[in-house]
C-alpha positions as CSV (number, residue, x, y, z in Angstrom):
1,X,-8.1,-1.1,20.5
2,X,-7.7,1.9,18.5
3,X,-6.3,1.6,14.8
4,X,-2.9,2.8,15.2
5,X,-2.0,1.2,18.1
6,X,-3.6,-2.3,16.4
7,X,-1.7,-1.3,13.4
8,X,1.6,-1.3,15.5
9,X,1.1,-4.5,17.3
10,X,1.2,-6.3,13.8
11,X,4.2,-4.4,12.7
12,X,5.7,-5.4,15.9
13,X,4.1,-9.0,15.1
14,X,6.2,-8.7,11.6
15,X,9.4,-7.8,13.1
16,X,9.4,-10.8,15.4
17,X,9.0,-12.6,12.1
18,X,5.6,-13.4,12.9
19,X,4.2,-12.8,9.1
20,X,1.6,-15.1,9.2
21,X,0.1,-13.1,11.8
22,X,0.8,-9.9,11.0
23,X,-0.8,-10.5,7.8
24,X,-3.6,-12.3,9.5
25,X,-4.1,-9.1,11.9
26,X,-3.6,-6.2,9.5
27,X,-6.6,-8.0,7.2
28,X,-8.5,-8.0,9.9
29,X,-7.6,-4.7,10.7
30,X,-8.3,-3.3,7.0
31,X,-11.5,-4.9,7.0
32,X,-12.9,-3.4,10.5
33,X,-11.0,-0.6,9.6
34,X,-11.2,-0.2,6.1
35,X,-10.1,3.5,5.7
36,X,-7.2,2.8,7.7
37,X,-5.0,3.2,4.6
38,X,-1.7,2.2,6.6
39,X,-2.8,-1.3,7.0
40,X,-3.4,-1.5,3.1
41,X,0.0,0.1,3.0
42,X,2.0,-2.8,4.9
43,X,-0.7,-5.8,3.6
44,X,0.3,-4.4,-0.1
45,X,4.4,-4.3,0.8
46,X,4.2,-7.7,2.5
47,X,2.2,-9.9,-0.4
48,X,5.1,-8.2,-2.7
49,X,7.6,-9.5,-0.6
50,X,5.8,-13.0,-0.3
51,X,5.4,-12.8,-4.1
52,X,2.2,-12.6,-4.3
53,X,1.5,-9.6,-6.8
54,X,-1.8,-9.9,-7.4
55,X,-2.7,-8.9,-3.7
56,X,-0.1,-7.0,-3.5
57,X,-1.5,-4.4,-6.5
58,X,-4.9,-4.6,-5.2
59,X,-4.0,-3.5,-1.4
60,X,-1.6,-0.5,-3.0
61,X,-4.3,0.6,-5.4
62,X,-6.4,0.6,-2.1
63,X,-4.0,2.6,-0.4
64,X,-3.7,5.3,-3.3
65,X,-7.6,5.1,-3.1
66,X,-7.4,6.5,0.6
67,X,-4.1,8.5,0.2
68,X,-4.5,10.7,-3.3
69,X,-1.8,13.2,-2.6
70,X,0.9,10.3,-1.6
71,X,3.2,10.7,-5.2
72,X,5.4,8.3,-3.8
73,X,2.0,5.3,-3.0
74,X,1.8,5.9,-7.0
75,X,5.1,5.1,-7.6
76,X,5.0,2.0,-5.3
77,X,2.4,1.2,-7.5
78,X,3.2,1.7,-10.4
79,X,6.6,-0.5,-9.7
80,X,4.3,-3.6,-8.2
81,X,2.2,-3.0,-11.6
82,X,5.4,-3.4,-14.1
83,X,5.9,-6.5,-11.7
84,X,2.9,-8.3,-12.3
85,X,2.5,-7.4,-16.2
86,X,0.3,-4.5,-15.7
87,X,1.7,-2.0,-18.4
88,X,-1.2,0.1,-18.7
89,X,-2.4,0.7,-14.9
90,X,1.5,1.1,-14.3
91,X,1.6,3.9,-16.6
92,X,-1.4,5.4,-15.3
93,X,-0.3,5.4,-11.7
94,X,3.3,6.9,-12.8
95,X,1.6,9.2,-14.6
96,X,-0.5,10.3,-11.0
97,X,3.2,10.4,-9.5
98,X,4.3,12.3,-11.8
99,X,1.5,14.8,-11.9
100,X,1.7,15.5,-8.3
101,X,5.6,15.9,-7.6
102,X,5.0,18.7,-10.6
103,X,1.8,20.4,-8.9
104,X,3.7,20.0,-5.1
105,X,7.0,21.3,-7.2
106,X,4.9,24.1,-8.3
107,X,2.7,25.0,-6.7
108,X,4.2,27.9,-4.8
């Protein structure tokens, strides 16, 4: 199957309420597909909502690996950082927000 429509079946898994599943499929999926950066996307937004911070920082900083020019993935980050006590790799991934709202701002 390809990525996307995979990528779909687990978000359609997730709003069935199936979470164990989804997250159980979109792992799979990040690590058969692991430049798929939506999958890191969703795995990072639902360990944050299950609390799990740890995972949830290292699938968003996996994300803004994949997606350099998402400003607001930064942000995300940044926010999950503050979360879990990480003032320093917070600041740095406002600061790449920051620095690419300016240069999209600006660019013209």
């Amino acid at each position: 199957m390809e990525p996307m429509k995979f990528y779909d079946a687990c978000m359609e898994l997730h709003r069935a309420g199936d979470i164990d599943a989804a997250i159980a499929d979109l792992t799979q999926l990040s690590e058969t597909q692991p430049d798929f950066a939506l999958a890191h996307n969703a795995l990072a937004a639902i360990w944050k909502k299950r609390g799990d911070l740890g995972k949830a920082v290292r699938y968003a900083e996996k994300y803004c690996e994949l997606e350099p020019d998402d400003a607001f993935g930064y942000t995300v980050l940044s926010s999950f950082c503050i979360e879990a006590g990480e003032r320093e790799k917070a600041e740095d991934a406002l600061g790449k927000s920051h620095d690419l709202r300016f240069r999209e701002q600006f660019a013209h």
